[in-house]
Backbone as CSV, one residue per row, in Angstrom:
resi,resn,N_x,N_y,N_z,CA_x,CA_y,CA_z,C_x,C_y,C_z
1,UNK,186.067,-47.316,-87.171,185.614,-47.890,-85.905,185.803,-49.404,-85.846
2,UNK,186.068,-50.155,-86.878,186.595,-51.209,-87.136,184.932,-52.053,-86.565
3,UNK,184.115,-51.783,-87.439,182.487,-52.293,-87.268,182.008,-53.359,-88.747
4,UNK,181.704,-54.873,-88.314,181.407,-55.285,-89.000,180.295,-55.364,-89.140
5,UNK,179.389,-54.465,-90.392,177.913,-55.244,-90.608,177.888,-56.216,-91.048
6,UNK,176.383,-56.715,-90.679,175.425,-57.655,-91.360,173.870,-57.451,-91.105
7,UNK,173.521,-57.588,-92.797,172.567,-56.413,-93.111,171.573,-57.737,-92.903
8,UNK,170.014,-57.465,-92.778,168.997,-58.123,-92.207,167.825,-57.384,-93.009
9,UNK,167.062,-58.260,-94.317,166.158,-57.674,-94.792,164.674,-57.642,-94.471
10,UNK,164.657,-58.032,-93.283,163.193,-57.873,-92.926,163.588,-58.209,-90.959
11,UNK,162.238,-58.211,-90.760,162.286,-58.740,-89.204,162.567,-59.853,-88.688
12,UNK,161.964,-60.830,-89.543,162.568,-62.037,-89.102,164.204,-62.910,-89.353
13,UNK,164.335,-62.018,-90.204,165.755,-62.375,-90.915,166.985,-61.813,-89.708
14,UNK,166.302,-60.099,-89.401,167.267,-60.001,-88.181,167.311,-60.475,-86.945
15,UNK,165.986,-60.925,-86.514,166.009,-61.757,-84.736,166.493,-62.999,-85.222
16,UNK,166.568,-63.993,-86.273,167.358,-64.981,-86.509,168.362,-64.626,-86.715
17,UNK,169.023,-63.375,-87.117,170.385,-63.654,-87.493,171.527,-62.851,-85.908
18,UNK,170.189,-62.286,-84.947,170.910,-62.138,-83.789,170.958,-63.101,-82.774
19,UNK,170.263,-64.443,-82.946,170.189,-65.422,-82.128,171.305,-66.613,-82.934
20,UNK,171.378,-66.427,-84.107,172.870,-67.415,-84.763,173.844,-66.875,-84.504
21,UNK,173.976,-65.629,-84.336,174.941,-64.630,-84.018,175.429,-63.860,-82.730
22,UNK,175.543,-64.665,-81.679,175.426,-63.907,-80.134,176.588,-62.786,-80.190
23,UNK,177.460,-62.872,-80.704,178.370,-61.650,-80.788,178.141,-60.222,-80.973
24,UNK,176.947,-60.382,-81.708,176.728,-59.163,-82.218,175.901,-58.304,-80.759
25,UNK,176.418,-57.075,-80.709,176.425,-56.173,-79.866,176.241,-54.869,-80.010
26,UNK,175.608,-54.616,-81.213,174.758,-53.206,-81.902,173.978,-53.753,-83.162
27,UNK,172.739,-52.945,-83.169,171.887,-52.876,-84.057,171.202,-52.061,-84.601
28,UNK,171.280,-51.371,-86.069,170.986,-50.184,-86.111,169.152,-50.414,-86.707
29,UNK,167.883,-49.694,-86.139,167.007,-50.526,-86.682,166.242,-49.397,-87.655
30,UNK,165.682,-49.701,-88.661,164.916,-48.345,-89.620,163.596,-48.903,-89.138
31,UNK,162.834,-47.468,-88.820,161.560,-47.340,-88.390,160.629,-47.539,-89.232
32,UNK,160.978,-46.689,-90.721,160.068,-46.661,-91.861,159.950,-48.159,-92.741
33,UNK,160.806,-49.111,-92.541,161.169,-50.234,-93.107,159.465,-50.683,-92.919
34,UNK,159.113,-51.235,-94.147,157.476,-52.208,-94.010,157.925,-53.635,-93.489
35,UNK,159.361,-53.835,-94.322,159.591,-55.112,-93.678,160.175,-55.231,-92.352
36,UNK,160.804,-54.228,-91.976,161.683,-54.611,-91.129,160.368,-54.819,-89.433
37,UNK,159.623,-53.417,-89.813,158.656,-53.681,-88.920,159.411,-52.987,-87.496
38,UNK,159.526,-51.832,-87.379,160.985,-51.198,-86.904,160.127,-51.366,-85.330
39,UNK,159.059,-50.623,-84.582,158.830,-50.859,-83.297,158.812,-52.447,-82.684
40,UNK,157.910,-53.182,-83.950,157.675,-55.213,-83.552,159.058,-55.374,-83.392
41,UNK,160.299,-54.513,-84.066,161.410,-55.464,-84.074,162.286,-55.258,-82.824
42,UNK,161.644,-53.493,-82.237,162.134,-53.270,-81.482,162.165,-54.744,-79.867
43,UNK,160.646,-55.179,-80.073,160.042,-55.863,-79.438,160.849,-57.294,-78.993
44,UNK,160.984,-57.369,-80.679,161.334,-58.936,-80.752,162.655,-59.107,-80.402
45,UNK,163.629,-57.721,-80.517,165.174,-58.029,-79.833,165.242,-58.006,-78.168
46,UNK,164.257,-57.315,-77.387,164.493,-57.438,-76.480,164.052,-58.804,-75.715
47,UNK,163.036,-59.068,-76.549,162.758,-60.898,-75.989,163.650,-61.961,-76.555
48,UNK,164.485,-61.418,-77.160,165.587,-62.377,-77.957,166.746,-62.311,-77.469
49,UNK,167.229,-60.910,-76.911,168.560,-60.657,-76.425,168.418,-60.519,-75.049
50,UNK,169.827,-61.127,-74.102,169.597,-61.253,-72.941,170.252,-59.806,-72.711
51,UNK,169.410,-59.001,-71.204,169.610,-58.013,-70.476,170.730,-57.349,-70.663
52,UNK,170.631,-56.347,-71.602,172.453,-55.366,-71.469,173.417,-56.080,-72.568
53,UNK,173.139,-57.021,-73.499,173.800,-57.697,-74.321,173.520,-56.601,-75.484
54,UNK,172.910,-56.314,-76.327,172.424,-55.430,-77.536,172.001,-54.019,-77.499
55,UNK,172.416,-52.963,-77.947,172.654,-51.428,-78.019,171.828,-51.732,-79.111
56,UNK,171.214,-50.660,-78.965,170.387,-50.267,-80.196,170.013,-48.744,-80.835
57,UNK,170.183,-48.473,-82.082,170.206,-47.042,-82.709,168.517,-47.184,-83.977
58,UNK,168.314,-45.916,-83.640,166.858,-46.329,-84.487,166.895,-45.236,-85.408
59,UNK,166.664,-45.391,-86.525,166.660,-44.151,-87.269,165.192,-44.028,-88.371
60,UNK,164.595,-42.834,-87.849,163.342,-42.885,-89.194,163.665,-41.043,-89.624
61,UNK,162.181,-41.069,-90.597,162.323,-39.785,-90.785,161.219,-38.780,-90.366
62,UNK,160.823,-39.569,-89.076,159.916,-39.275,-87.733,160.468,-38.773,-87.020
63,UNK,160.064,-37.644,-86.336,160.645,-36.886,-85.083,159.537,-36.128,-84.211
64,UNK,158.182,-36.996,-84.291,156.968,-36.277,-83.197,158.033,-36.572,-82.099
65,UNK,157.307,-36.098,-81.359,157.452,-36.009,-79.480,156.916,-37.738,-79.086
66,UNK,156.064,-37.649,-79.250,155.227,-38.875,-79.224,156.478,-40.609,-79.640
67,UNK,156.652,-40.344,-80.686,157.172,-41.427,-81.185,158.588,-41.653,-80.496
68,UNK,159.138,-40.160,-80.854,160.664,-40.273,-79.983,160.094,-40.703,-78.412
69,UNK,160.008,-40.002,-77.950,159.824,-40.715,-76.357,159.335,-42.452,-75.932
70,UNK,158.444,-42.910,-77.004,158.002,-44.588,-77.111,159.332,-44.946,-77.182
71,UNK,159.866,-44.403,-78.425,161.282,-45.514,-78.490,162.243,-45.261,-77.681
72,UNK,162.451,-44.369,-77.410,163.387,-43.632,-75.990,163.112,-44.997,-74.587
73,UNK,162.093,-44.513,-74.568,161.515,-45.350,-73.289,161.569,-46.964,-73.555
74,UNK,161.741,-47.710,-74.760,162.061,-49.009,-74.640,163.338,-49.272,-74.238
75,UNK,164.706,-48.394,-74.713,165.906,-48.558,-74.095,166.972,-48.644,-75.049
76,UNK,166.660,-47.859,-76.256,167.498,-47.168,-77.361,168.472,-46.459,-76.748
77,UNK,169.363,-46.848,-77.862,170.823,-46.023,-77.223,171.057,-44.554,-77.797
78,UNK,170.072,-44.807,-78.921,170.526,-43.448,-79.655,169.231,-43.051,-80.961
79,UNK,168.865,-42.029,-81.062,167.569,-41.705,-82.330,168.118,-41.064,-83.332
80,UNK,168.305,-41.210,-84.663,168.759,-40.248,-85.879,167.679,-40.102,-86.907
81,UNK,167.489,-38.920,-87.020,166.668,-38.564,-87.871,166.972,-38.219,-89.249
82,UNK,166.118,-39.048,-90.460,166.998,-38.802,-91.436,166.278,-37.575,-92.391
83,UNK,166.820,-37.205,-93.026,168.383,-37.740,-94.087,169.199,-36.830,-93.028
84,UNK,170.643,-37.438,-92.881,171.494,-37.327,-91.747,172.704,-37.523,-92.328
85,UNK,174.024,-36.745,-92.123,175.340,-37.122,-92.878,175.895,-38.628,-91.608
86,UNK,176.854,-38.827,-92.733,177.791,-39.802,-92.341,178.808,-39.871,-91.224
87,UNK,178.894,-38.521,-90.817,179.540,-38.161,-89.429,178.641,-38.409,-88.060
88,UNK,176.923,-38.241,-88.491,176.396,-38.143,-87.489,176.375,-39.422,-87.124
89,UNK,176.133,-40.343,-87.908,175.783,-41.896,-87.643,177.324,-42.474,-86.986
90,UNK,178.251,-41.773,-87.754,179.731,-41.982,-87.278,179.917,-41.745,-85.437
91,UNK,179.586,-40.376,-85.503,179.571,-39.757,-83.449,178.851,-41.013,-83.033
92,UNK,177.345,-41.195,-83.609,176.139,-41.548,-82.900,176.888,-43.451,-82.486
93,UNK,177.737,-44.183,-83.559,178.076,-45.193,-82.941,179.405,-44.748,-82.230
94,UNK,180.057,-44.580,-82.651,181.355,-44.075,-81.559,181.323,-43.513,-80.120
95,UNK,179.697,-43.032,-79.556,179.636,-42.585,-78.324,178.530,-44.370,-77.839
96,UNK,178.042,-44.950,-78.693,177.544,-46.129,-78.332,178.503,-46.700,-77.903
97,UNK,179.697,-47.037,-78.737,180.781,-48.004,-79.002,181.487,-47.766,-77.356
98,UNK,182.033,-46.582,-77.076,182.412,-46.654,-76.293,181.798,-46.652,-74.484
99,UNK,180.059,-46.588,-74.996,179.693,-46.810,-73.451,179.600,-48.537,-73.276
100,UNK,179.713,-48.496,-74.463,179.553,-50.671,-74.521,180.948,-50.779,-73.257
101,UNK,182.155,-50.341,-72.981,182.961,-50.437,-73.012,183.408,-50.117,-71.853
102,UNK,182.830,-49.277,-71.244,182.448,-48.840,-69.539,181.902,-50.215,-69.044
103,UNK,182.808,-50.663,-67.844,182.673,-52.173,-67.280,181.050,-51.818,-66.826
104,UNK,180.097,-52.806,-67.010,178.957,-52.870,-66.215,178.837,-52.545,-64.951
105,UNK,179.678,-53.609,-64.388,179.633,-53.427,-62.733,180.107,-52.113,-62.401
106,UNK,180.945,-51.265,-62.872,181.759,-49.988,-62.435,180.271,-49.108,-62.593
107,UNK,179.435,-49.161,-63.597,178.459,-48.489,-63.913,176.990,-48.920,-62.895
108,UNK,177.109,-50.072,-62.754,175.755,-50.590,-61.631,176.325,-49.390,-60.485
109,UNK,177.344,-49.301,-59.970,177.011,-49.184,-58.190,177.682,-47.732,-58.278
110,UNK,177.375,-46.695,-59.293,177.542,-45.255,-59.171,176.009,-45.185,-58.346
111,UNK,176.252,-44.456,-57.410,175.006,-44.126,-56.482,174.581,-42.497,-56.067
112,UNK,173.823,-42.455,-56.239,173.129,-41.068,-55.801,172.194,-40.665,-55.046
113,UNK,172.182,-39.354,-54.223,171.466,-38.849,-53.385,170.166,-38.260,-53.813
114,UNK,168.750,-39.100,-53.848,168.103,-37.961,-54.201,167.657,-36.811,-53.316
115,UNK,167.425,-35.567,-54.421,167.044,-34.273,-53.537,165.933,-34.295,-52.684
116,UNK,166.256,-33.972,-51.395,165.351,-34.355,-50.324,163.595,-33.807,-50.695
117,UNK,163.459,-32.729,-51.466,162.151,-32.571,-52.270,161.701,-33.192,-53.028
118,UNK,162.167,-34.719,-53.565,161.611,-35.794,-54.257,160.367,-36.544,-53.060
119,UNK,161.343,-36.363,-51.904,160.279,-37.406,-50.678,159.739,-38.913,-51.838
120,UNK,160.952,-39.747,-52.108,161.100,-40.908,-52.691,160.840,-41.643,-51.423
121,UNK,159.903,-42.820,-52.134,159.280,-43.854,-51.075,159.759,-45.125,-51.400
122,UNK,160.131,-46.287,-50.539,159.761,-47.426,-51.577,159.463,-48.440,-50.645
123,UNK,158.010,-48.945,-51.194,157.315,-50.101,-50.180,157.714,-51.548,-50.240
124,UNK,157.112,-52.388,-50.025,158.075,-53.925,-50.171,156.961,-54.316,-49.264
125,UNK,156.417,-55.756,-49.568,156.139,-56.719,-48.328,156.647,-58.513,-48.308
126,UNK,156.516,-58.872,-47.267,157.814,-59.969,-47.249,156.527,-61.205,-47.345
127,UNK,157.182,-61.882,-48.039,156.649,-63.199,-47.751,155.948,-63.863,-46.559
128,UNK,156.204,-63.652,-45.927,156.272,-64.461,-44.406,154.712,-63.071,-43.296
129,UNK,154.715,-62.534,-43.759,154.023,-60.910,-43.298,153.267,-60.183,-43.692
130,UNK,151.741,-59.862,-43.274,151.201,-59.232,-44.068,151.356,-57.679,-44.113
131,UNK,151.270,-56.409,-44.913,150.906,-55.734,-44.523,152.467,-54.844,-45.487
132,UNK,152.619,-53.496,-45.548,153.289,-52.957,-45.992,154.332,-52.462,-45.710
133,UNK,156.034,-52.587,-45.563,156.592,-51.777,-45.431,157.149,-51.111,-46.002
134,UNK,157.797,-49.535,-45.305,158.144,-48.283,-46.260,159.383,-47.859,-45.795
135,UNK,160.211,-47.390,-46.566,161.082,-46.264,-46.716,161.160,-45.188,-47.025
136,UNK,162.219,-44.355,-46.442,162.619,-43.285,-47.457,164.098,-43.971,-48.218
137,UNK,163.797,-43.665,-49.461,165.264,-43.389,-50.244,166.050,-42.605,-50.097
138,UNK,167.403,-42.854,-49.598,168.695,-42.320,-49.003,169.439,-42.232,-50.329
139,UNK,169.848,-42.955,-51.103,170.599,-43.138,-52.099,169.866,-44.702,-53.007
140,UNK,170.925,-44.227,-54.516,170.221,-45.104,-55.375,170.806,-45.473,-56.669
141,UNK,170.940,-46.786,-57.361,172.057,-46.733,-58.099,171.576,-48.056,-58.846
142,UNK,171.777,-48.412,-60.476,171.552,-49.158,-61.238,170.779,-50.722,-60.866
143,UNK,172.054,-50.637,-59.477,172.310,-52.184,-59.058,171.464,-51.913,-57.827
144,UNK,170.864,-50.937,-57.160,170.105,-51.195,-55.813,169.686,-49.858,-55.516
145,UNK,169.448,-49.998,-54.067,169.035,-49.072,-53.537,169.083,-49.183,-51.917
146,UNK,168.899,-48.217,-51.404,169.279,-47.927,-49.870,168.193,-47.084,-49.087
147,UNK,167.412,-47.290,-48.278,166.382,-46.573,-47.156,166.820,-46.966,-45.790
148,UNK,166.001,-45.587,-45.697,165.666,-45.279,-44.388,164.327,-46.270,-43.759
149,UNK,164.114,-46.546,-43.120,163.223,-47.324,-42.460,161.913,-46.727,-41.774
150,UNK,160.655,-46.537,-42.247,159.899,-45.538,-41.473,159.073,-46.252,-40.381
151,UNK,158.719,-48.009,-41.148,158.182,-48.728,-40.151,158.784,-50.086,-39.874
152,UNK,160.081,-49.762,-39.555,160.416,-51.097,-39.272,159.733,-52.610,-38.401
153,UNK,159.548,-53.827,-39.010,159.107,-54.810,-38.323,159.924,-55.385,-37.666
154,UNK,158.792,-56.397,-36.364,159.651,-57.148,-35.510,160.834,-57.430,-36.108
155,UNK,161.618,-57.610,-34.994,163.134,-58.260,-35.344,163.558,-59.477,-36.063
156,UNK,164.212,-59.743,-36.462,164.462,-61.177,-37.096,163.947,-61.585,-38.327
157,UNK,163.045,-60.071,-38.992,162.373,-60.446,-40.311,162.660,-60.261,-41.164
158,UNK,163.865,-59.338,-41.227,164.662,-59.497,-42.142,166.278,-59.351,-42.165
159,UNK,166.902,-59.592,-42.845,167.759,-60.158,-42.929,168.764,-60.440,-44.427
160,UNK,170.136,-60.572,-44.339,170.585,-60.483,-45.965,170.390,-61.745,-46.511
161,UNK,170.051,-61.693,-47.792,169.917,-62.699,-49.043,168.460,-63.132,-48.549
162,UNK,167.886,-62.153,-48.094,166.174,-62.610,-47.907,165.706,-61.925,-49.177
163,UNK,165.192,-62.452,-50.032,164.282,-62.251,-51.363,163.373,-61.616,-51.181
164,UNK,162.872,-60.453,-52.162,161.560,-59.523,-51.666,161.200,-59.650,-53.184
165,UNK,159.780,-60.089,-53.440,158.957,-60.467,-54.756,159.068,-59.249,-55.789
166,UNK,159.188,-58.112,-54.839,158.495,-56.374,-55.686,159.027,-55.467,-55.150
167,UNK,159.972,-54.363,-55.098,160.275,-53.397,-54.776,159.819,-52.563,-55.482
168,UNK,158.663,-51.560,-54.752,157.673,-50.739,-55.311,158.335,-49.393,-55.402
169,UNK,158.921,-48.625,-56.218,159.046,-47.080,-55.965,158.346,-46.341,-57.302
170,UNK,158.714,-45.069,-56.951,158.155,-44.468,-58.579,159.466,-43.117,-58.494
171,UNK,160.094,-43.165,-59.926,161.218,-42.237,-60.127,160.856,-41.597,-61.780
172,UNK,160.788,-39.965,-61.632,160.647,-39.386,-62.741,159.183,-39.673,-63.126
173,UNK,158.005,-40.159,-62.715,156.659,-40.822,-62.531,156.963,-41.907,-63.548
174,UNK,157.827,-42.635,-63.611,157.796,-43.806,-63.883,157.946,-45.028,-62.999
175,UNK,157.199,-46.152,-62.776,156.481,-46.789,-61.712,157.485,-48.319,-61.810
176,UNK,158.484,-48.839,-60.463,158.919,-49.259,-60.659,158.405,-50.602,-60.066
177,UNK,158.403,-51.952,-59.932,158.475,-53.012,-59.027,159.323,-53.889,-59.396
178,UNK,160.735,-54.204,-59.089,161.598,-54.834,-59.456,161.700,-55.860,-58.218
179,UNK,161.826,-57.493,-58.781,162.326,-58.460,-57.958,163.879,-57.783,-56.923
180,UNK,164.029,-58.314,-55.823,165.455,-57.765,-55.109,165.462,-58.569,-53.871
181,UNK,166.818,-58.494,-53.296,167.095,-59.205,-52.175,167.952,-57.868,-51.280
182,UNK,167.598,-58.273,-49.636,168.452,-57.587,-48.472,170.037,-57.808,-48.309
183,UNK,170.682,-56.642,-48.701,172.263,-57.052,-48.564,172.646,-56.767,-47.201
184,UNK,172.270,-55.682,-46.720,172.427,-55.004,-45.030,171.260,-54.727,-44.855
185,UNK,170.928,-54.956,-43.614,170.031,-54.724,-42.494,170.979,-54.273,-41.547
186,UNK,170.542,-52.864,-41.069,171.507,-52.096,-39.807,170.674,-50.872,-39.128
187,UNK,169.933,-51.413,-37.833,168.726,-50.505,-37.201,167.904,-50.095,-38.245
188,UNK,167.721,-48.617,-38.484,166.764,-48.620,-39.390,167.070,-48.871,-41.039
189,UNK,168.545,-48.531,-41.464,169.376,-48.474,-42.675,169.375,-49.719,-43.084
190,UNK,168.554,-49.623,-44.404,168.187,-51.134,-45.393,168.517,-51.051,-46.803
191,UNK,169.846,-52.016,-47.076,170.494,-52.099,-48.622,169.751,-53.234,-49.310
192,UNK,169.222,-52.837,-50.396,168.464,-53.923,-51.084,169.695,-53.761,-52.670
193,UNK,169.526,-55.128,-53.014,170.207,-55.140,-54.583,168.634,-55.571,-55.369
194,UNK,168.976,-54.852,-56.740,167.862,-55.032,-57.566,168.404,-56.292,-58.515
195,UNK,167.744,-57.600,-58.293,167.629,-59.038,-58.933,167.499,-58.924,-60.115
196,UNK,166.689,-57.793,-60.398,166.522,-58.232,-62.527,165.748,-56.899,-62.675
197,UNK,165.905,-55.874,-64.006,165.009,-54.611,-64.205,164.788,-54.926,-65.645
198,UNK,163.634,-54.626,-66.157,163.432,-54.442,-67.693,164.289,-53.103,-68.387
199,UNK,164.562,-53.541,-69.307,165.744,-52.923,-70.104,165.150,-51.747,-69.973
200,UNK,163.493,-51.252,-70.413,163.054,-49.923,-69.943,162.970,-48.944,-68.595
201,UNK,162.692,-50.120,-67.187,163.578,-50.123,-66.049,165.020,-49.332,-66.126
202,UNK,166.003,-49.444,-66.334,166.929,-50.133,-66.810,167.154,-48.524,-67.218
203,UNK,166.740,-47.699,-68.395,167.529,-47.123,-69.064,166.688,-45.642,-68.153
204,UNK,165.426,-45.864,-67.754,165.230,-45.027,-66.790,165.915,-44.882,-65.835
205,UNK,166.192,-45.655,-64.846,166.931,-45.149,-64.054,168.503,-44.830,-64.030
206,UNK,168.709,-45.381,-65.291,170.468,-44.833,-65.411,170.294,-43.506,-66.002
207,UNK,168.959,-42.931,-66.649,168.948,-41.424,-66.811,168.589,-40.801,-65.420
208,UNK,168.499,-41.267,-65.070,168.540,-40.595,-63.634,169.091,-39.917,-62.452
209,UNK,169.960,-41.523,-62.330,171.417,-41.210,-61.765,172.475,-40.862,-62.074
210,UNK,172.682,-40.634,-63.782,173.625,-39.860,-64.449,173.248,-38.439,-64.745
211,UNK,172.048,-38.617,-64.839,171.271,-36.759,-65.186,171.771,-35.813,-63.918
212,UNK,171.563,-36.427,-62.557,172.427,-36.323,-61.148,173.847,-36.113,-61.043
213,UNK,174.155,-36.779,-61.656,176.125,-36.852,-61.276,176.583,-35.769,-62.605
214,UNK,175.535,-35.245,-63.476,176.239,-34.517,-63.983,175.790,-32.769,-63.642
215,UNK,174.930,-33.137,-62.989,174.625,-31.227,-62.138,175.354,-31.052,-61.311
């Protein structure tokens, strides 16, 4: 795979040696490590590495329900449970390696329909206005999202590159409020882009809209 390590004997040794090191673009982390401190470290790379820069593979010789799903849900690329052959760790970076490799942007604006039995909402209120407005979700995709308008306000209140503090929805009952701005405003049809998501953000909803595009 033409992969250069560099090995990191505790926790602090690896968030310093990924902040001297911006290149680096996978990290494999051991759970059971005392030093390594495998969830804190999980912690400390995502406050260290900027958004979508660092893949991460975690491997213990833990496999509750419980634990897998915590680390799942921070925004792991991949879980191996050991003792594990050399092929698996082999697939397990080689299917990393190559989603590194799928352009971002091609991957932000895959969009999807949710099934009209979700009855997906998403509220917002503007700066300037008190009071709540709602949608339905029409479609939905890494980089944004798109509604229907149920209570549209007076005219003139919104508008594109108008900033909205919180875009409130909830997908899979996980509870979203992401900073975003208006790209189209058109009668009731409202394109918002999502400004910034936490990497856990982030890996939820790309299971989402890919769990979709592949039924």
């Amino acid at each position: 795979l033409g992969i250069k390590g560099v090995p990191a004997a505790n926790r602090q040794e690896a968030v310093d040696t990924l902040k001297s090191q911006p290149e680096i673009n996978l990290a494999i982390v051991d759970l059971d490590s005392k030093e390594v401190q495998g969830e804190a470290l999980l912690s400390d790379l995502r406050e260290a590495c900027q958004p979508g820069r660092l893949q991460v593979i975690v491997q213990s010789v833990l496999s509750n329900r419980d634990l897998v799903v915590r680390v799942m849900e921070s925004g792991v690329a991949g879980y191996l449970v050991k003792p594990y052959q050399d092929k698996e760790l082999y697939e397990k970076l080689k299917k990393v390696l190559e989603r590194c490799q799928v352009p971002n942007e091609r991957r932000r604006h895959i969009r999807v329909r949710p099934d009209p039995d979700e009855l997906l909402r998403l509220h917002f209120k503007l700066p300037s206005k008190p009071g709540m407005i709602s949608g339905k979700i029409i479609d939905i995709s890494v980089g944004g999202v798109a509604i229907e308008l149920l209570n549209p306000p007076e005219p003139g209140l919104l508008k594109p590159g108008l900033q909205i503090p919180a875009l409130q929805f909830t997908l899979d009952r996980r509870q979203f409020a992401p900073p975003g701005k208006i790209v189209l405003f058109r009668e009731r049809l409202l394109a918002l882009h999502f400004d910034y998501l936490t990497i856990a953000e982030k890996t939820s909803l790309a299971r989402y809209v890919f769990k979709r595009i592949a039924v």
